[in-house]
VMD Tcl script that builds the backbone (N, CA, C; Angstrom):
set m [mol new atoms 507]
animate dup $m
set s [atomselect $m all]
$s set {name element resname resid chain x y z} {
  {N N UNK 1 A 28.632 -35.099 159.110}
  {CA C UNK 1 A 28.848 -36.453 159.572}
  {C C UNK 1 A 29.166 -36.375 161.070}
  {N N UNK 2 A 28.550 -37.216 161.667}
  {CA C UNK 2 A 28.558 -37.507 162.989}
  {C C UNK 2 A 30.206 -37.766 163.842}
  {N N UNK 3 A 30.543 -37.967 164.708}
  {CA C UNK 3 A 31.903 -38.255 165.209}
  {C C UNK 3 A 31.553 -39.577 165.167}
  {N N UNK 4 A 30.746 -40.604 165.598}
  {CA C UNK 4 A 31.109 -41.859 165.372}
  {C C UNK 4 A 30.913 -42.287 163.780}
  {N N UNK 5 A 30.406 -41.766 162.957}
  {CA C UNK 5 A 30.880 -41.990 161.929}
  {C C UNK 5 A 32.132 -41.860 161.283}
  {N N UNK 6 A 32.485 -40.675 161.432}
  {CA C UNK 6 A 34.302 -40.365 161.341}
  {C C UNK 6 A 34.767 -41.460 161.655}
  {N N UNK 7 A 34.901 -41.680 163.209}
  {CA C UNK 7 A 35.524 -43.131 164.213}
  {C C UNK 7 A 34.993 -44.577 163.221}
  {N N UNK 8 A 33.972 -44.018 162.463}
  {CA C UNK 8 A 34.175 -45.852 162.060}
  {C C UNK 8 A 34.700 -45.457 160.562}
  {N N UNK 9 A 34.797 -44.585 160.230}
  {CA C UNK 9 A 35.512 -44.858 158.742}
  {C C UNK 9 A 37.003 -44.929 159.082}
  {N N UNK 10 A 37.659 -44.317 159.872}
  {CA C UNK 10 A 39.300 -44.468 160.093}
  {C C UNK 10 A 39.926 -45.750 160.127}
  {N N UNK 11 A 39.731 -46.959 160.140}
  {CA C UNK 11 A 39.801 -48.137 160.172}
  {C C UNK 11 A 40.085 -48.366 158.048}
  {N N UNK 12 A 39.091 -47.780 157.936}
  {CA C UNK 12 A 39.075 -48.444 156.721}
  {C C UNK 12 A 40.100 -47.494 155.723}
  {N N UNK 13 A 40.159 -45.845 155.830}
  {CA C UNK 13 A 41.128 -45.811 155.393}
  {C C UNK 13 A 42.389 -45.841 155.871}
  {N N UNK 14 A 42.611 -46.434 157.215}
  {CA C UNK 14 A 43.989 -46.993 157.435}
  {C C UNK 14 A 44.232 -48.238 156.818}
  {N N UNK 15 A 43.398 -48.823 156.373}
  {CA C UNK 15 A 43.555 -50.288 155.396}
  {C C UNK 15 A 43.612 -50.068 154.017}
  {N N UNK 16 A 43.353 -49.341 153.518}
  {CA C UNK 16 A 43.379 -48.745 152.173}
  {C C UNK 16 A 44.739 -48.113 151.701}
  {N N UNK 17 A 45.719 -47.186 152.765}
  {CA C UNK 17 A 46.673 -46.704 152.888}
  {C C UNK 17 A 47.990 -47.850 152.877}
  {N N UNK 18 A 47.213 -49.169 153.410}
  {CA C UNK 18 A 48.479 -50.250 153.473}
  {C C UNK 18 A 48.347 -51.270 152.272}
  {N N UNK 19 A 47.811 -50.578 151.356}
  {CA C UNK 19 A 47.357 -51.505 150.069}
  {C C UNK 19 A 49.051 -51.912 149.319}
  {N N UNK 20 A 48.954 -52.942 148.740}
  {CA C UNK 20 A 49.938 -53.466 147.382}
  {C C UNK 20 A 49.479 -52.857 145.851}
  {N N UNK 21 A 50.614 -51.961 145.759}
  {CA C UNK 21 A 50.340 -51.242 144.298}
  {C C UNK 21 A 51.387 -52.273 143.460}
  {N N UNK 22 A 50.627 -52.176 142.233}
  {CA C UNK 22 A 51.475 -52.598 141.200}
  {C C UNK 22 A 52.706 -51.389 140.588}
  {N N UNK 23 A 53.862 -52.243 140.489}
  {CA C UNK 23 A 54.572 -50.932 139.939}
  {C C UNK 23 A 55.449 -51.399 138.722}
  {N N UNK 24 A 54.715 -50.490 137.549}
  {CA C UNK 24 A 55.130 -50.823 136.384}
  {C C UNK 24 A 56.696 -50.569 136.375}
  {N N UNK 25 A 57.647 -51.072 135.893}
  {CA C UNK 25 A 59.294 -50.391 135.840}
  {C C UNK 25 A 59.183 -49.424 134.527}
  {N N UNK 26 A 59.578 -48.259 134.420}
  {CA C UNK 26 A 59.422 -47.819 133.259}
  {C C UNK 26 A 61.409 -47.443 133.162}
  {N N UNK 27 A 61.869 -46.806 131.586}
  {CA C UNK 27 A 63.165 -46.386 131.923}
  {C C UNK 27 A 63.527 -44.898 132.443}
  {N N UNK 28 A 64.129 -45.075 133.275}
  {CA C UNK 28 A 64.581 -43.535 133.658}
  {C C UNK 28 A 65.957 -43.083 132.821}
  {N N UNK 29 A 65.705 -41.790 132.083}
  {CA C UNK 29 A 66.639 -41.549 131.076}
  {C C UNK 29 A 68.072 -41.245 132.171}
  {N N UNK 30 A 69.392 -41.589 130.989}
  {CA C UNK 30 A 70.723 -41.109 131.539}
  {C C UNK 30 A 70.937 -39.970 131.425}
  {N N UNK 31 A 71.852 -39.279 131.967}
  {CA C UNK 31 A 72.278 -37.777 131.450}
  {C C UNK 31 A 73.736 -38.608 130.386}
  {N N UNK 32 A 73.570 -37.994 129.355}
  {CA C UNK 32 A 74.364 -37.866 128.331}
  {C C UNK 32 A 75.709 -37.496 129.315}
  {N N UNK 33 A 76.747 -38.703 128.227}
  {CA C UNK 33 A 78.329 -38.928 128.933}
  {C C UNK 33 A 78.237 -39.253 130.165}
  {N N UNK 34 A 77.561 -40.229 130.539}
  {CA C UNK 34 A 77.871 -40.966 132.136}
  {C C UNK 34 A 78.142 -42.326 131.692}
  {N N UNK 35 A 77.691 -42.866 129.636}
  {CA C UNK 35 A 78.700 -43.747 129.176}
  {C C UNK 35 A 79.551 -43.374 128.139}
  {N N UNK 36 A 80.797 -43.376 128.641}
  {CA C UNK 36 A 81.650 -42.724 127.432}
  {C C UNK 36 A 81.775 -44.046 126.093}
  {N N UNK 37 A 82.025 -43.268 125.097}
  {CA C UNK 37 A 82.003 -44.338 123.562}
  {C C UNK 37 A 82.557 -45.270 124.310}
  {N N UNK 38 A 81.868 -46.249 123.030}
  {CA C UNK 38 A 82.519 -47.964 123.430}
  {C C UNK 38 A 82.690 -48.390 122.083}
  {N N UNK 39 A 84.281 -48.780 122.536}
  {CA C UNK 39 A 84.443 -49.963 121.361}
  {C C UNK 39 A 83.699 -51.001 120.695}
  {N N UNK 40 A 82.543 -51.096 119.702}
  {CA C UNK 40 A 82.186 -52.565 119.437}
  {C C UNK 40 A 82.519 -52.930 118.512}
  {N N UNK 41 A 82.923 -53.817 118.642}
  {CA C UNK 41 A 83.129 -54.988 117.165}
  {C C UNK 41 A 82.156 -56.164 116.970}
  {N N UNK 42 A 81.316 -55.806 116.170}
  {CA C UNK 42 A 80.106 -56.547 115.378}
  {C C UNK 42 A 78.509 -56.329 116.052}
  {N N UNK 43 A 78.024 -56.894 115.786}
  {CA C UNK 43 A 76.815 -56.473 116.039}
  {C C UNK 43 A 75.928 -57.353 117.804}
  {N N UNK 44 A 75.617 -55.865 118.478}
  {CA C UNK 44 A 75.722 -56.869 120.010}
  {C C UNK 44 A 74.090 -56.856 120.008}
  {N N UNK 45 A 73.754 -58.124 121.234}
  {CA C UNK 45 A 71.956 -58.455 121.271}
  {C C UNK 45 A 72.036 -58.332 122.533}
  {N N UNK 46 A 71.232 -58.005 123.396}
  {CA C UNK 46 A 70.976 -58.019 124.766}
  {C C UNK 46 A 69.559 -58.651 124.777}
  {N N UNK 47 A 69.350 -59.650 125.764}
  {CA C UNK 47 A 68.297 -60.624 126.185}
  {C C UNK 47 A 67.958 -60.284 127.580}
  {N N UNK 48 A 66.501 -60.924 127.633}
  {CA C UNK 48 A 66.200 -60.782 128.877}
  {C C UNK 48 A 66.621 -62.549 129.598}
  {N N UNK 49 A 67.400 -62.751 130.522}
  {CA C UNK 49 A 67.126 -63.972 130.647}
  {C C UNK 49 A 66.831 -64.325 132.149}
  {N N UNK 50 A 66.072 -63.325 132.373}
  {CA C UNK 50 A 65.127 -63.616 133.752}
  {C C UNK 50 A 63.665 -64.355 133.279}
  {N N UNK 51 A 63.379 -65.846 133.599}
  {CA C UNK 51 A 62.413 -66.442 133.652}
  {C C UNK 51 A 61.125 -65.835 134.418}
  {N N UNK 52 A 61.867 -65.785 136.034}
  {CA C UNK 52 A 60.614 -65.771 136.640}
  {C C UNK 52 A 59.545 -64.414 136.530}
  {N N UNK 53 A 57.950 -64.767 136.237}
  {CA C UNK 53 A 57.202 -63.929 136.822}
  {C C UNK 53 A 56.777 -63.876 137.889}
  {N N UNK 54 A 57.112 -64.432 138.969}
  {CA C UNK 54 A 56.645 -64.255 140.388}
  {C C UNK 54 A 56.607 -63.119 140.641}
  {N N UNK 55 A 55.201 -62.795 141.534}
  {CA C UNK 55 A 55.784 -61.141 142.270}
  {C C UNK 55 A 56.753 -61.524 143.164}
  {N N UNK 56 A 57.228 -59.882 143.277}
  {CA C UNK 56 A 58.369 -59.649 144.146}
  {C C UNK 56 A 57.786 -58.555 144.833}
  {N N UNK 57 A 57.702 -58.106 145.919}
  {CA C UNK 57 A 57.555 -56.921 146.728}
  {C C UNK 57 A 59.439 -55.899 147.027}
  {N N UNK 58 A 58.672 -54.961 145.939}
  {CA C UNK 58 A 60.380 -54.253 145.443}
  {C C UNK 58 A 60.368 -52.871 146.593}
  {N N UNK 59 A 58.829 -52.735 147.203}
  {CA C UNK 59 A 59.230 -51.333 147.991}
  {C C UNK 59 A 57.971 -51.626 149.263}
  {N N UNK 60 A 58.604 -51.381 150.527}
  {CA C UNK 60 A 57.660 -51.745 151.264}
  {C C UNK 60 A 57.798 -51.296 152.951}
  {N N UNK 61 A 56.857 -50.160 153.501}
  {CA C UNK 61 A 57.389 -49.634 154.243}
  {C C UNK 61 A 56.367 -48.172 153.759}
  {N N UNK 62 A 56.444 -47.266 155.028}
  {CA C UNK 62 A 55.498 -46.116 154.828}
  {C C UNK 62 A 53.767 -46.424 154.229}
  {N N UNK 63 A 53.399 -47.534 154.972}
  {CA C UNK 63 A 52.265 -47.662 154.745}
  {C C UNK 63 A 51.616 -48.460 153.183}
  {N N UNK 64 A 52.889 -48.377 152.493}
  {CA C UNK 64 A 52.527 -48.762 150.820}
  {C C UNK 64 A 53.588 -49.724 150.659}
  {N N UNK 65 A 52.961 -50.444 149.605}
  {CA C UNK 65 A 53.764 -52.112 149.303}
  {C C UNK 65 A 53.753 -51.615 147.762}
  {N N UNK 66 A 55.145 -51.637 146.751}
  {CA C UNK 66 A 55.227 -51.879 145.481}
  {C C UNK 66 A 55.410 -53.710 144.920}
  {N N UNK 67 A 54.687 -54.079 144.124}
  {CA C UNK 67 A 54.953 -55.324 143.709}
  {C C UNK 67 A 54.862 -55.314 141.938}
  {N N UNK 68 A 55.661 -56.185 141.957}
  {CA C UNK 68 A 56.240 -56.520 140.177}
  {C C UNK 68 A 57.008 -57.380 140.064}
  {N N UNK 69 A 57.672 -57.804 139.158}
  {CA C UNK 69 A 58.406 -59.100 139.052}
  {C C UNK 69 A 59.774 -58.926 138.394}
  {N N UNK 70 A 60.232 -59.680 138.565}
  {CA C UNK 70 A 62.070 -59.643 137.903}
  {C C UNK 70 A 62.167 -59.395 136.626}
  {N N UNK 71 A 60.843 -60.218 135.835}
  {CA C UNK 71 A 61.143 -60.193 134.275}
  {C C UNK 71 A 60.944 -58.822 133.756}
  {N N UNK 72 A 60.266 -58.501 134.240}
  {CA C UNK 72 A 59.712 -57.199 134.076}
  {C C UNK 72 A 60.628 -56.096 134.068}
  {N N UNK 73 A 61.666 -56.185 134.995}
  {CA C UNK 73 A 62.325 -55.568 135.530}
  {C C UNK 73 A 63.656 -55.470 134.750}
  {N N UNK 74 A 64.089 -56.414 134.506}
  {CA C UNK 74 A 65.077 -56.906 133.548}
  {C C UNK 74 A 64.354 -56.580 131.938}
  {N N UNK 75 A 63.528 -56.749 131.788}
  {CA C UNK 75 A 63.218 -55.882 130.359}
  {C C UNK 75 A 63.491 -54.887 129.844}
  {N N UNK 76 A 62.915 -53.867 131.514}
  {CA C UNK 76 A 63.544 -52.551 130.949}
  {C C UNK 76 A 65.133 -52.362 130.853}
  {N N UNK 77 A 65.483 -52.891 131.631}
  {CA C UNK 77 A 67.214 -52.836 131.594}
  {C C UNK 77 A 67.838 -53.598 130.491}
  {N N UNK 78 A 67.084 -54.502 129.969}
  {CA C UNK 78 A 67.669 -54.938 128.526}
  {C C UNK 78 A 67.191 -53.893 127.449}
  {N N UNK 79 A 66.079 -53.096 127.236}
  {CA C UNK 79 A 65.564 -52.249 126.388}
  {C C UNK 79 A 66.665 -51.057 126.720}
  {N N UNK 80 A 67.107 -50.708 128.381}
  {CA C UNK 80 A 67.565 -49.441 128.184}
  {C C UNK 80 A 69.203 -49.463 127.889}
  {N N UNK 81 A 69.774 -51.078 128.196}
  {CA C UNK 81 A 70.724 -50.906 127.742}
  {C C UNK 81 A 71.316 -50.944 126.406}
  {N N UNK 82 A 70.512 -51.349 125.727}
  {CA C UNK 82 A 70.131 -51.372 124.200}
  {C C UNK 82 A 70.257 -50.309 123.486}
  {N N UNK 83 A 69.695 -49.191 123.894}
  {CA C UNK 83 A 69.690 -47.723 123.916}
  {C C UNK 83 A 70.626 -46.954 123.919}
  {N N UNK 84 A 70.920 -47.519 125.220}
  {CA C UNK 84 A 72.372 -46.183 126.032}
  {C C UNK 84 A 73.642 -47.214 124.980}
  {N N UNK 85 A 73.557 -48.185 124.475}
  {CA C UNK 85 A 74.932 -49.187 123.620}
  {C C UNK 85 A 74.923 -48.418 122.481}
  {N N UNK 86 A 73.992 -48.250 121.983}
  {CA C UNK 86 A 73.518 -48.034 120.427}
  {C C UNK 86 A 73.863 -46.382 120.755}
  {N N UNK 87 A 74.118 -45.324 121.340}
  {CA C UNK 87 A 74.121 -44.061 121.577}
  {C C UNK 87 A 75.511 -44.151 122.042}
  {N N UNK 88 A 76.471 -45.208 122.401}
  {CA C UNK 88 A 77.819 -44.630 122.840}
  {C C UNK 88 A 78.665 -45.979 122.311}
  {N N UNK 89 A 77.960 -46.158 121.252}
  {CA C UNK 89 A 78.574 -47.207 120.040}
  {C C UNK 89 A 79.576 -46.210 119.101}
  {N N UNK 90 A 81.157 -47.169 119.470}
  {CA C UNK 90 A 82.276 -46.391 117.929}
  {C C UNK 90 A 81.748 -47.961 117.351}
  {N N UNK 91 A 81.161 -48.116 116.727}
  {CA C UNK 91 A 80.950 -49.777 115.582}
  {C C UNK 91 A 82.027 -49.482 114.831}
  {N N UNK 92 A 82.599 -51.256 114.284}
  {CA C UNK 92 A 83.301 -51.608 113.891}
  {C C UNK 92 A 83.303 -53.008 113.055}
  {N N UNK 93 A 83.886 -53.659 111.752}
  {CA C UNK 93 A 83.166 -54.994 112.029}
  {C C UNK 93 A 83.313 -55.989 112.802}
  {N N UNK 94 A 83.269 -57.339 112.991}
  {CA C UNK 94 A 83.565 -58.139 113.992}
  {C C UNK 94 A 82.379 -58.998 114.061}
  {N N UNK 95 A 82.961 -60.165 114.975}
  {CA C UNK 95 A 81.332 -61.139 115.233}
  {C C UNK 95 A 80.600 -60.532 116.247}
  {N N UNK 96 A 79.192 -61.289 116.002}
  {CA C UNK 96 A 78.266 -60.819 116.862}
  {C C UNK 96 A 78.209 -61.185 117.959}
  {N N UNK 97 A 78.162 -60.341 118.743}
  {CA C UNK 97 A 78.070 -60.295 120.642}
  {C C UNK 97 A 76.681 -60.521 121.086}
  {N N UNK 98 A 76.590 -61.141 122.103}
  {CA C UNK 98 A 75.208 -61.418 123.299}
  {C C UNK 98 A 75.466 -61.187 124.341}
  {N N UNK 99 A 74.813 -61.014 125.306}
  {CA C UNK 99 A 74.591 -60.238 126.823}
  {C C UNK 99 A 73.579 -60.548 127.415}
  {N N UNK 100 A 73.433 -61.783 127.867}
  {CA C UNK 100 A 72.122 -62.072 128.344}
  {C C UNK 100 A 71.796 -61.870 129.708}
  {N N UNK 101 A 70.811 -60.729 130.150}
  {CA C UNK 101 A 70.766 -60.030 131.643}
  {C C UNK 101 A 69.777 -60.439 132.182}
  {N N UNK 102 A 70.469 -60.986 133.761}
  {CA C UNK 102 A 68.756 -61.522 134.854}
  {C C UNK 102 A 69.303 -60.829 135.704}
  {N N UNK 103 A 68.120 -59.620 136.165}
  {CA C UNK 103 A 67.802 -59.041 137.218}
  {C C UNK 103 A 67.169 -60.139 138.904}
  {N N UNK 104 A 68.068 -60.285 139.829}
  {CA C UNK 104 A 67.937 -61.013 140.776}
  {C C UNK 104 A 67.000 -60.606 142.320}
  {N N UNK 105 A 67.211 -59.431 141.808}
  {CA C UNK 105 A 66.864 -58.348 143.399}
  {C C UNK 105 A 66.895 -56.938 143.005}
  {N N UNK 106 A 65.850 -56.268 143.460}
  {CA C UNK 106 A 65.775 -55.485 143.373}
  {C C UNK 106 A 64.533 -54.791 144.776}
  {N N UNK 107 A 65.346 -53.796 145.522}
  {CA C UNK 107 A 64.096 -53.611 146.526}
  {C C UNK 107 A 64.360 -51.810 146.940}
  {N N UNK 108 A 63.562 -51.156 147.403}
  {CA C UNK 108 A 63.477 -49.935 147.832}
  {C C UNK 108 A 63.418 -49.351 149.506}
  {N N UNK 109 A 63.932 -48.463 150.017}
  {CA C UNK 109 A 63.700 -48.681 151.559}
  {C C UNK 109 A 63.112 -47.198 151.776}
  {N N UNK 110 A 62.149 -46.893 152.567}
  {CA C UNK 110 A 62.760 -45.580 153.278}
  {C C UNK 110 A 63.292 -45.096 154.128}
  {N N UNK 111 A 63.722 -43.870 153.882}
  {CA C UNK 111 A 64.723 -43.603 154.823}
  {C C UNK 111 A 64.821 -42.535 155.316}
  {N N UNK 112 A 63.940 -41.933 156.475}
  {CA C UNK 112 A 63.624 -40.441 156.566}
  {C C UNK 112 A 64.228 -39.155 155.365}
  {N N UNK 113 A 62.845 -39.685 154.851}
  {CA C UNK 113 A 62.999 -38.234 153.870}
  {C C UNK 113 A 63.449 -38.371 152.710}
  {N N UNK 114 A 63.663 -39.934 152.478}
  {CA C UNK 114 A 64.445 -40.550 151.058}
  {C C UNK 114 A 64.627 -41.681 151.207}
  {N N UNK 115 A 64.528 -42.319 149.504}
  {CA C UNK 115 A 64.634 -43.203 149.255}
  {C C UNK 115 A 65.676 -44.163 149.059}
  {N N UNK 116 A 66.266 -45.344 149.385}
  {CA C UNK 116 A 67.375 -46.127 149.077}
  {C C UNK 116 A 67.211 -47.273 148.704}
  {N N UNK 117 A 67.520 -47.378 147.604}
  {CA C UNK 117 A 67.410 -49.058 146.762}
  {C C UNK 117 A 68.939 -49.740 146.646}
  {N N UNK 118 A 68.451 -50.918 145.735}
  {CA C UNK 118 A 69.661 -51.579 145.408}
  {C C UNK 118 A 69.114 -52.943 144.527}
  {N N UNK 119 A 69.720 -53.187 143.572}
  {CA C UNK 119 A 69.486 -53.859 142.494}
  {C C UNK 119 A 70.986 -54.987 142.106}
  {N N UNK 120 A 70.798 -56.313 142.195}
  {CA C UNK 120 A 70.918 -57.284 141.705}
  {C C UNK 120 A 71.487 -57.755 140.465}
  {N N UNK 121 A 71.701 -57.736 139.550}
  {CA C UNK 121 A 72.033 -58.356 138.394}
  {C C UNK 121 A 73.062 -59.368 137.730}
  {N N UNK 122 A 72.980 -60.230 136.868}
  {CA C UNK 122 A 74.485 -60.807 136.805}
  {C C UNK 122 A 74.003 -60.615 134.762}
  {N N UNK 123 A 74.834 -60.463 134.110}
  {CA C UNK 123 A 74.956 -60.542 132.629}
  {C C UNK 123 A 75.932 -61.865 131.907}
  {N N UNK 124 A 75.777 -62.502 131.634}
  {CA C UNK 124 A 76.238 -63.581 130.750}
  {C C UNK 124 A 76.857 -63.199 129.371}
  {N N UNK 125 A 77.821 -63.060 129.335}
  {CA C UNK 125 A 78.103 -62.626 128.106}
  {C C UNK 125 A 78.413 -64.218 127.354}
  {N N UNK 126 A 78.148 -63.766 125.373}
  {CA C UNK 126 A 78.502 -64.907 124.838}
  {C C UNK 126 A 80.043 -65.520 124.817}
  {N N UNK 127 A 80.686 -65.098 125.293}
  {CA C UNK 127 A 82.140 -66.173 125.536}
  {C C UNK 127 A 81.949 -66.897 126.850}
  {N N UNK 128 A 80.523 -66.801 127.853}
  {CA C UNK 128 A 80.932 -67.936 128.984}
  {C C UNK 128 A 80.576 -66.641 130.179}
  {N N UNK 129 A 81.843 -65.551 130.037}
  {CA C UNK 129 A 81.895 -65.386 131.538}
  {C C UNK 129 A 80.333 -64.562 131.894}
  {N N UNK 130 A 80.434 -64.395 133.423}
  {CA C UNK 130 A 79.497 -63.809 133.874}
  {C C UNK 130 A 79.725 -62.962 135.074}
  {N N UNK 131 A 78.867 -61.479 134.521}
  {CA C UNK 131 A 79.661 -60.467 135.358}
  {C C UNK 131 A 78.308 -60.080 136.798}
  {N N UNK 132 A 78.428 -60.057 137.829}
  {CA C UNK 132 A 77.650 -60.230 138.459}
  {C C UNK 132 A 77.966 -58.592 139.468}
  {N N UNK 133 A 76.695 -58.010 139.577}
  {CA C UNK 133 A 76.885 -56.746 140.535}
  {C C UNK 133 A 75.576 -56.666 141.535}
  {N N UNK 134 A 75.891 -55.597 142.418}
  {CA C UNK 134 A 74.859 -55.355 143.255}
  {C C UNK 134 A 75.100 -53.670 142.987}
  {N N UNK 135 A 74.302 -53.041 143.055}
  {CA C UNK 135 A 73.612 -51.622 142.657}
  {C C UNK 135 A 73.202 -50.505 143.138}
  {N N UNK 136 A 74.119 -49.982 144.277}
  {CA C UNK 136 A 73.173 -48.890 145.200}
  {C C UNK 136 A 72.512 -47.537 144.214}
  {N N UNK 137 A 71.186 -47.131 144.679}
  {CA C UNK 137 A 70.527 -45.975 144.358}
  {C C UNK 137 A 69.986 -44.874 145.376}
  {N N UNK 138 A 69.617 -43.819 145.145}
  {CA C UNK 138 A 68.735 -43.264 146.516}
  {C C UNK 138 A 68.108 -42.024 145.688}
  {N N UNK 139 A 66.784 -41.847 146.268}
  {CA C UNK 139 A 65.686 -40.666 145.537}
  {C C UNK 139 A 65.086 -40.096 146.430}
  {N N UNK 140 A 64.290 -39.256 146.305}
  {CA C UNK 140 A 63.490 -38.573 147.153}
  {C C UNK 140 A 61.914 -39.198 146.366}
  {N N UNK 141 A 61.603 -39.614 146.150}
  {CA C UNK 141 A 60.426 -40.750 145.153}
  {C C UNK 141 A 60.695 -42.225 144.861}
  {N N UNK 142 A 59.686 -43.138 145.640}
  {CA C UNK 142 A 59.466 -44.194 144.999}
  {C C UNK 142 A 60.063 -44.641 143.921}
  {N N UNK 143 A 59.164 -44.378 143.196}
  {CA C UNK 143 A 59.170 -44.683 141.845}
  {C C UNK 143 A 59.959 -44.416 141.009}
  {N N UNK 144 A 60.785 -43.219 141.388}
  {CA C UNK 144 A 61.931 -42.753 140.519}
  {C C UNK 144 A 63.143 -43.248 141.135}
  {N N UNK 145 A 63.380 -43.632 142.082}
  {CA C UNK 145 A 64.253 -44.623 143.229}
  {C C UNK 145 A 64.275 -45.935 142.518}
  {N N UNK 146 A 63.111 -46.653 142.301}
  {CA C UNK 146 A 63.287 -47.666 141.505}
  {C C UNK 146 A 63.498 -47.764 140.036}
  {N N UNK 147 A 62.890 -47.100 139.338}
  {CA C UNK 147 A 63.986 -46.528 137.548}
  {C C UNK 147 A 64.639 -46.145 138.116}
  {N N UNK 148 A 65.060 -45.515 138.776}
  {CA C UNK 148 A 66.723 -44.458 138.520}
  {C C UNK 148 A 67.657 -46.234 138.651}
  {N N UNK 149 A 67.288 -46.936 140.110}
  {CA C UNK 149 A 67.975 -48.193 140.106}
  {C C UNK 149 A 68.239 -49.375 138.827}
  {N N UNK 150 A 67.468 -49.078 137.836}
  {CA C UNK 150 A 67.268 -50.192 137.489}
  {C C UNK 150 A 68.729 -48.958 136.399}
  {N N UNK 151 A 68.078 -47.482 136.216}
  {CA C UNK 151 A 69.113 -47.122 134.744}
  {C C UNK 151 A 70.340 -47.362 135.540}
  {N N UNK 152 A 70.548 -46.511 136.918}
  {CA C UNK 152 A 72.050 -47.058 137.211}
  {C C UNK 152 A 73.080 -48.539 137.413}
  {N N UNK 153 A 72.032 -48.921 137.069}
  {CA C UNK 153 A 72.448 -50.726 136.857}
  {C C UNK 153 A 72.684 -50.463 135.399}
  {N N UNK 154 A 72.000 -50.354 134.579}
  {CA C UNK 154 A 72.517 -50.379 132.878}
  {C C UNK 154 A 73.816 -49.604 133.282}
  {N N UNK 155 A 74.117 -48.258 133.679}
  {CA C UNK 155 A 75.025 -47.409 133.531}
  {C C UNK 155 A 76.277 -48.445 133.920}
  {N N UNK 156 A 76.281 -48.851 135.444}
  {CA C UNK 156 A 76.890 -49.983 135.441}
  {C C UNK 156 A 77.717 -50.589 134.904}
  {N N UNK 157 A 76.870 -51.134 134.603}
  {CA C UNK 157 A 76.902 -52.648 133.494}
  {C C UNK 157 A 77.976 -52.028 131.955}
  {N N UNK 158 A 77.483 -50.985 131.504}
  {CA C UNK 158 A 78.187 -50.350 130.179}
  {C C UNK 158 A 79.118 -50.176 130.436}
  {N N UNK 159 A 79.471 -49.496 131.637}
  {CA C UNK 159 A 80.788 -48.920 132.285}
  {C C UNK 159 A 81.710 -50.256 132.689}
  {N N UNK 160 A 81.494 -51.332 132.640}
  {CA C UNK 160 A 82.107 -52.548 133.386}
  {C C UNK 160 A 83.491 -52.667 132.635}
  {N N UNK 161 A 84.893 -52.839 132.682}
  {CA C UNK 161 A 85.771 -53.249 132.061}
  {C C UNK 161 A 85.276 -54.479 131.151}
  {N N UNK 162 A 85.229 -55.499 132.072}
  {CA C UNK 162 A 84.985 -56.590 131.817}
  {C C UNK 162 A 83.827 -57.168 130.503}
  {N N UNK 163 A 82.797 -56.087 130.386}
  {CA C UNK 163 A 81.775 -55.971 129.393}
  {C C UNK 163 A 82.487 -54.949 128.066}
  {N N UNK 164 A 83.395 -54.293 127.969}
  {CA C UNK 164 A 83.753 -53.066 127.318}
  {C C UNK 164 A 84.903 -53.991 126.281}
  {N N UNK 165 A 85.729 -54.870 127.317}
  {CA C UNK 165 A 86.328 -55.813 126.592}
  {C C UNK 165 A 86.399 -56.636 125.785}
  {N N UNK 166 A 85.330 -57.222 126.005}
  {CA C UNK 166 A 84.177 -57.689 125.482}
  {C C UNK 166 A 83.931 -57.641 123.987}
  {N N UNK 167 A 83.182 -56.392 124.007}
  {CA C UNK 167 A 82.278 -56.173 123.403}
  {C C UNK 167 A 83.529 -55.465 121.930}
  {N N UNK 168 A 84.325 -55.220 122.477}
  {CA C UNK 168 A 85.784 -54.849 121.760}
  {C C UNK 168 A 86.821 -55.676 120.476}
  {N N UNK 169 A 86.427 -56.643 121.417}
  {CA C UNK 169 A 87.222 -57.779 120.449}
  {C C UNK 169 A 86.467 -58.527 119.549}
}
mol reanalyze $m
mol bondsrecalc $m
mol representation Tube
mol addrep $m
């Protein structure tokens, strides 16, 4: 290939390089005992109660754009906290508990040589109150920057007094 051929393809894969990827949230597993047992009394439900599907642009910077949406996002964190409850459950009987979680924000930065996120959430529990956090993370990967954010938000969230109390009585 010629040099002005080279010279005219560089254009195009510098436009290709600044593309919008879709980015599925998948769960990033906990390390075992980062939630110690929890008291529950009766049987608890976790909901997703993030409406919107709008995209959101969650990582953006170094040439590449991640986009996905809140609900999405909040799914997995209702699926994984579901998980990590049911694995550091002492059950007991009692009435049944709800936890209804909307993921608000969630975005990724780089940061020479690594990644730094931060994630959003507020949980509704069924007596009314509502526990509301913001979420720092950091990776050396995308993608694992954003799961790792979303599990250290469940971790969070399990760990909360205020949810443990809860979920107790």
């Amino acid at each position: 290939m010629s040099m002005r051929g080279i010279l005219a393809l560089c254009p195009v894969l510098l436009l290709q390089a600044c593309g919008t990827f879709q980015f599925t949230p998948s769960e990033y597993p906990l390390r075992d005992g980062l939630i110690p047992p929890a008291d529950v009394a009766g049987a608890v439900s976790f909901t997703n109660a993030q409406d919107s599907t709008a995209p959101a642009i969650v990582l953006s910077g170094t040439g590449i754009k991640y986009e996905t949406n809140y609900h999405a996002v909040t799914e997995v964190m209702v699926q994984q906290a579901t998980k990590e409850l049911h694995k550091a459950a002492r059950p007991r009987n009692g009435v049944a508990k709800s936890v209804a979680i909307k993921v608000t924000f969630l975005e990724s930065d780089y940061i020479a040589f690594f990644y730094k996120s931060k994630i959003t959430f507020e949980a509704k529990l069924g007596d009314g109150t509502v526990l509301q956090q913001t979420v720092p993370h950091s990776s050396g990967s995308p993608v694992q920057d954003l799961d790792g954010c979303i599990a250290e938000a469940v971790m969070t969230l399990l760990n909360d007094p205020g949810l443990r109390a809860y979920l107790a009585k």
